[in-house]
N, C-alpha and C positions, 0 to 999 in steps of 0.2 A: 402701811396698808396690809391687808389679810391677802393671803390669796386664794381663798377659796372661789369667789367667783373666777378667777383666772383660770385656776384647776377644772371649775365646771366648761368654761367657754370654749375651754381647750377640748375635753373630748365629748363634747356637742359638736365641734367643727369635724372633730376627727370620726368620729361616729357617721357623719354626714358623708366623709370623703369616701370612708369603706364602702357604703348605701349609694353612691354613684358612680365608685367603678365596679360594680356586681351588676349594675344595669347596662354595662356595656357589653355583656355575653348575653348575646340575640339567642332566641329559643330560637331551633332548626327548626326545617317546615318539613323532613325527611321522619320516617318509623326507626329505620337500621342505624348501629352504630356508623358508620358512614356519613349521616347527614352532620355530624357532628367533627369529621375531620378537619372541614375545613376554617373550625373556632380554634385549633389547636393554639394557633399564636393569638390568639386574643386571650384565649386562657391561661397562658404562661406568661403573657404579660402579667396579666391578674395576681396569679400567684404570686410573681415577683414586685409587685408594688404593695399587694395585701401585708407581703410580712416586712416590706419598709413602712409602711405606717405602723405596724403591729410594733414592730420597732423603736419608731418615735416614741410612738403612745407610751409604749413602756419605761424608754430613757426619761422622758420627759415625766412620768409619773415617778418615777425612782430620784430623779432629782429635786423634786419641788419636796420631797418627803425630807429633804434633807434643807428647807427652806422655812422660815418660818415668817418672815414678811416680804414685800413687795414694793418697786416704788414705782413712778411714771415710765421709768431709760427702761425697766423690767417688762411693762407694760405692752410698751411698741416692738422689743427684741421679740417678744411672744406673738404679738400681731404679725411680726415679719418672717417668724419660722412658718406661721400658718399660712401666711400667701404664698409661700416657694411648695408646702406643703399642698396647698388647695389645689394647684395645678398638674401635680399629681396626677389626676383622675384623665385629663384633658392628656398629656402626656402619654401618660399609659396608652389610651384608645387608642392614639396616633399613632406610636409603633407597633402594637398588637395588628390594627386593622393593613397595617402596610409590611406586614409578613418580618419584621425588623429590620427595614432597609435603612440605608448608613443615614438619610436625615433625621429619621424619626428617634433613632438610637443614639444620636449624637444630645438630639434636642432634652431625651430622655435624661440621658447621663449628665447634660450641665444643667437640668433638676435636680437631680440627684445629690447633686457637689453644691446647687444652693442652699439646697435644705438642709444639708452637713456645714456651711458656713452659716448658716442662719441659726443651727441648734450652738453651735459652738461662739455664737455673739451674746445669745440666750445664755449659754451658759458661763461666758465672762460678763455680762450685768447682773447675774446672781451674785456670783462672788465678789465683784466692789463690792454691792451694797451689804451683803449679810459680813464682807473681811475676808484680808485675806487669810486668817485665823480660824476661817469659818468651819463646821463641819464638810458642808461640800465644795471648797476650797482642797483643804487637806486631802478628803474620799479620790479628788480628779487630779490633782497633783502630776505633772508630769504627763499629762495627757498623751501617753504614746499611743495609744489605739484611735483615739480620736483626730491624730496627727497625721499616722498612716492612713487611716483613713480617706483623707481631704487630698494624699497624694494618689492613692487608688484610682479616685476617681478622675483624676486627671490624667493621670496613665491610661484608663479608659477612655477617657476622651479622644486623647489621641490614639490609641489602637483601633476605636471606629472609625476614626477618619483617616489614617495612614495603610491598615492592614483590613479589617473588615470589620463589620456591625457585632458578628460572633465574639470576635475577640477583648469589643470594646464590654461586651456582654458576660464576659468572663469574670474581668476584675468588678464588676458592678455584683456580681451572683459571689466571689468573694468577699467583697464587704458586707453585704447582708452576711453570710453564713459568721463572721468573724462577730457581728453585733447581737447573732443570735441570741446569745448568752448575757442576759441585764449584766452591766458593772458589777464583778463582786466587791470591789474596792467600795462601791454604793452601800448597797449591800448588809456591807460589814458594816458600816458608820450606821445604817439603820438601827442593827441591831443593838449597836453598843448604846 
């Protein structure tokens, strides 16, 4: 199969997710900077979910680039990144509006760590199907970042709920900043 409808459905959903957590930051009913204090945590929730999807979106573009057909197991791995993904939005609002207290940041973070098991089942039913010979086979090889990662967040996990919310908050805000940067191993396969 082609996957270009996959590629479109994909950031149609993801389009969608960005466009409803931007509608979770309530306009103030205040004039002064002040009326605005108290969005602070819903707004940094914002941020820090805007550049996980921004994230995704991008992994997930960076590797289909290195795809060139599709089959059914591909199909559903994709459906099933987008439902850990779609909840996201719901997620977010729940720790933002509850200042980051330890359930809403617990519930957050084992989001987090499904949507990183879900890209990485997505990204072993690419490779059966394309080989294990494949270009983005060979490009991900060795997946240390995506390994650490999936420990990260469990280390988070538990730092929210053994030490506090901040701390589980910490290695969540390191993973993002580490995935900043698209795959250059990707990347590089692109280009060649």
């Amino acid at each position: 199969m082609e996957k270009h409808r996959l590629e479109a459905f994909s950031d149609g959903v993801i389009a969608v997710l960005i466009t409803i957590m931007v509608l979770e930051l309530k306009v103030p009913h205040g004039l002064g900077l002040a009326a605005l204090e108290p969005l602070w945590p819903v707004f940094l929730s914002y941020v820090l979910s805007f550049v996980y999807i921004g994230i995704y979106w991008n992994n997930h573009h960076h590797m289909l680039q290195l795809t060139h057909t599709i089959n059914g197991k591909v199909l559903w791995a994709n459906l099933h990144l987008l439902f850990w993904l779609s909840l996201v939005p719901f997620t977010t609002g729940w720790m933002g509006e509850n200042h980051f207290g330890q359930g809403p940041t617990i519930l957050y973070g084992a989001n987090l760590l499904l949507c990183a098991v879900a890209y990485t089942v997505l990204q072993a039913c690419l490779i059966r199907h394309q080989g294990h010979d494949s270009p983005l086979a060979r490009a991900v090889s060795g997946d240390v970042k995506g390994k650490a990662s999936l420990l990260m967040y469990l280390l988070g996990l538990l730092a929210a709920w053994l030490v506090a919310p901040w701390a589980g908050l910490a290695f969540f805000v390191a993973v993002a900043l580490v995935w900043l940067v698209p795959d250059p191993r990707i990347e590089k396969r692109i280009a060649q």
